[in-house]
C-alpha positions in Angstrom: 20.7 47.1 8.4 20.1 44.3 6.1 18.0 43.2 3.3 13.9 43.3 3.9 12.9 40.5 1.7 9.1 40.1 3.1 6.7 42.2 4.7 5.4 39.6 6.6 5.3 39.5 10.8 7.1 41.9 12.7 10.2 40.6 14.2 9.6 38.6 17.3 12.9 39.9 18.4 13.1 40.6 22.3 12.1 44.5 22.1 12.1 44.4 26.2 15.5 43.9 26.0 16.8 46.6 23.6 15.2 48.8 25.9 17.0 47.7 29.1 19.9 48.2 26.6 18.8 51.6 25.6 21.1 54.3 26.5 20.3 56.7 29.4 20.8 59.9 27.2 18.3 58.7 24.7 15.1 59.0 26.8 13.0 60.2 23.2 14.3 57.0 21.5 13.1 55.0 24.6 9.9 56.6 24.4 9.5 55.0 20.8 10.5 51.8 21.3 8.1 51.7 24.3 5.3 52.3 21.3 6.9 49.9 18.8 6.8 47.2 21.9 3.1 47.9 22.5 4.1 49.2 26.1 2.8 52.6 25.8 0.2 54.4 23.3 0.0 57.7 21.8 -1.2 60.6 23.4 -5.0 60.1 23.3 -4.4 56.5 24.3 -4.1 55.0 20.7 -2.0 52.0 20.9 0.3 50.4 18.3 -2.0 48.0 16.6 -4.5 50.6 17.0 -2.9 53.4 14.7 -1.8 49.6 12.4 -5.5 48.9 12.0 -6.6 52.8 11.1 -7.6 53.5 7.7 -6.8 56.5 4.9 -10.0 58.3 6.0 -8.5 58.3 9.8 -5.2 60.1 8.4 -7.0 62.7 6.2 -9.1 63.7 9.8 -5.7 63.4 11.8 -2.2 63.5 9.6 -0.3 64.1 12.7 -0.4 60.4 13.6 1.4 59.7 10.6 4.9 60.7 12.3 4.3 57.9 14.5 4.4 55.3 11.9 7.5 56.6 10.7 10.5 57.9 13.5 12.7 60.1 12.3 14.9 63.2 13.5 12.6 66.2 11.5 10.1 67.1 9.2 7.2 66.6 12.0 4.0 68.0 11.5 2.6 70.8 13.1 0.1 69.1 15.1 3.0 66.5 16.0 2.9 64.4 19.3 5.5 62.2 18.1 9.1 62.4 20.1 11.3 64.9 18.7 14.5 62.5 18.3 18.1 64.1 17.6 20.0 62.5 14.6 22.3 60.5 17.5 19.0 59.2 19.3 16.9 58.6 15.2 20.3 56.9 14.4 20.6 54.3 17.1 16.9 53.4 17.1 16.3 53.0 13.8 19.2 51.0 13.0 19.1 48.4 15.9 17.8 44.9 13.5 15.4 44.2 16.8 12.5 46.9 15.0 13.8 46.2 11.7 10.9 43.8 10.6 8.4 45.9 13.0 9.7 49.4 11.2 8.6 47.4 7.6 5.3 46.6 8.3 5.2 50.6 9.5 6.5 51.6 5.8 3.9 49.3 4.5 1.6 50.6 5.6 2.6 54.3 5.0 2.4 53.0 1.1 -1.0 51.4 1.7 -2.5 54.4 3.5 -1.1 56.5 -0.1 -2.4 54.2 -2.6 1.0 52.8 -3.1 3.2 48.9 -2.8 6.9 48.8 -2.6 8.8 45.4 -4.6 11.3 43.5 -3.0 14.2 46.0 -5.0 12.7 48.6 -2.8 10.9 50.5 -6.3 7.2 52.2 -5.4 4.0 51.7 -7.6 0.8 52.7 -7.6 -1.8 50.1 -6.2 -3.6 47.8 -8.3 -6.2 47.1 -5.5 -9.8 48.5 -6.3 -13.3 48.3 -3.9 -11.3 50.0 -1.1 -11.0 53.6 0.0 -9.8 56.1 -2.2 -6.6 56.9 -1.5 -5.5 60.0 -3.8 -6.3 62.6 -1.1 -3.7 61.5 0.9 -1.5 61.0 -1.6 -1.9 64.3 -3.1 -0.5 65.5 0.4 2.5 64.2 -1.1 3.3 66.9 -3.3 1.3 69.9 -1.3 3.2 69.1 1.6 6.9 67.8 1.0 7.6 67.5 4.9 5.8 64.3 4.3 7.5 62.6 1.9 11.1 64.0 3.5 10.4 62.6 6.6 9.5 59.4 5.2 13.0 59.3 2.5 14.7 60.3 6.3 13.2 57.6 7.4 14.7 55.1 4.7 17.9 56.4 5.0 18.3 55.6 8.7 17.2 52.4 8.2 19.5 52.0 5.7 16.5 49.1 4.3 17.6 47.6 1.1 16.3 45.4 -1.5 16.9 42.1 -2.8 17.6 40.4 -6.3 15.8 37.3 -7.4 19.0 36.8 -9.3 20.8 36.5 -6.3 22.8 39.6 -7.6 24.4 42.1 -4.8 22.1 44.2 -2.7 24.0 47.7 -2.2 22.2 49.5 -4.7 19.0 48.6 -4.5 17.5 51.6 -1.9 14.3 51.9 -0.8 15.3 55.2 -0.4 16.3 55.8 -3.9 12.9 54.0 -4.8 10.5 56.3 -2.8 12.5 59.6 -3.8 12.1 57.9 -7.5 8.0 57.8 -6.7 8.0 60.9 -5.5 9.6 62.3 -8.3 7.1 61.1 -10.8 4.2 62.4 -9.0 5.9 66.0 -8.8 6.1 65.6 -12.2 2.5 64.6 -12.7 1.4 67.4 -10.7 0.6 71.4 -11.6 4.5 71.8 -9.6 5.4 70.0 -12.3 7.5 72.8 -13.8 8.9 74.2 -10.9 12.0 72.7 -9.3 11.5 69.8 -6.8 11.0 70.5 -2.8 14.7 71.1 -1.5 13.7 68.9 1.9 13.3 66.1 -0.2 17.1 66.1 -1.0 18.0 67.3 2.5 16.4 64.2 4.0 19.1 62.3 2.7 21.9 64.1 3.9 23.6 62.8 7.0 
């Protein structure tokens, strides 16, 4: 998939139609893109714009919903209602360009909900925003509970999202996946675990 230069509006592109191209042994992957084309709502009748609009305090109550903003092919959580895709079904979904913008605003707001921004190379900070809610619970979860943060750099690496140079420089090595795993990383490092050797699923989300 190409560069993401801007997090602005979802892609207008004709979702309907990607799924009257979806493949017939990909039901799971059908059963995303039905959510990501506001034609069907989690279980508990949430819809799309729903879970877009829910704040950090919603995800503390109910982390689950969280593996709906980002599809992937493991690392669910326990209380998961999110389809179980296989690595075939994760593969063609998340790289068809028609969610590509839509899948963006999702990681964006992943970051937001954890107190974090992502530049246009694809590196994570910390927030500068102040007056909202506190984030640092959730992002805490981060390090407690590396499923998290696996399923998210699994995430980024079937997306295959890259950055982009104000320079006008090449693109291929400018990750987003490289620039979570980087964030993540430091706030091992800042934590108690900070000694110990990093979670192991955050390097196996990145094998294919």
């Amino acid at each position: 998939m190409g560069p993401i230069k801007i997090p602005g509006r979802p892609s207008e592109a004709p979702l309907l139609s990607l799924l009257r191209a979806t493949p017939q042994d990909m039901p799971l992957a059908r059963d995303v893109l039905l959510f990501l084309a506001d034609e069907a709502k989690i279980p508990g009748g949430v819809t799309r714009d729903q879970l877009m609009d829910m704040q950090t305090s919603d995800f503390l109550a109910h982390p689950e919903l969280l593996d709906w903003l980002l599809p992937a092919d493991g690392w669910f959580h326990p209380l998961s209602t999110a389809p179980r895709l296989d690595l075939a079904q994760a593969q063609w979904l998340l790289g068809c360009d028609e969610v590509g913008q839509r899948l963006y605003a999702h990681y964006s707001k992943f970051l937001t909900l954890h107190g974090m921004v992502v530049d246009h190379h694809g590196w994570v900070f910390s927030s500068c925003l102040y007056g909202g809610e506190d984030t640092r619970p959730l992002c805490a979860q981060l390090v407690s509970e590396p499923a998290r943060g696996a399923r998210a750099l699994r995430f980024l690496k079937l997306t295959g999202f890259v950055g982009y140079s104000t320079s006008g420089d090449t693109v291929g090595d400018l990750s987003y996946a490289e620039g979570l795993r980087n964030r993540l990383s430091a706030l091992w490092r800042a934590s108690p675990h900070g000694r110990q050797l990093q979670p192991h699923a955050w390097g196996a989300a990145l094998d294919l």
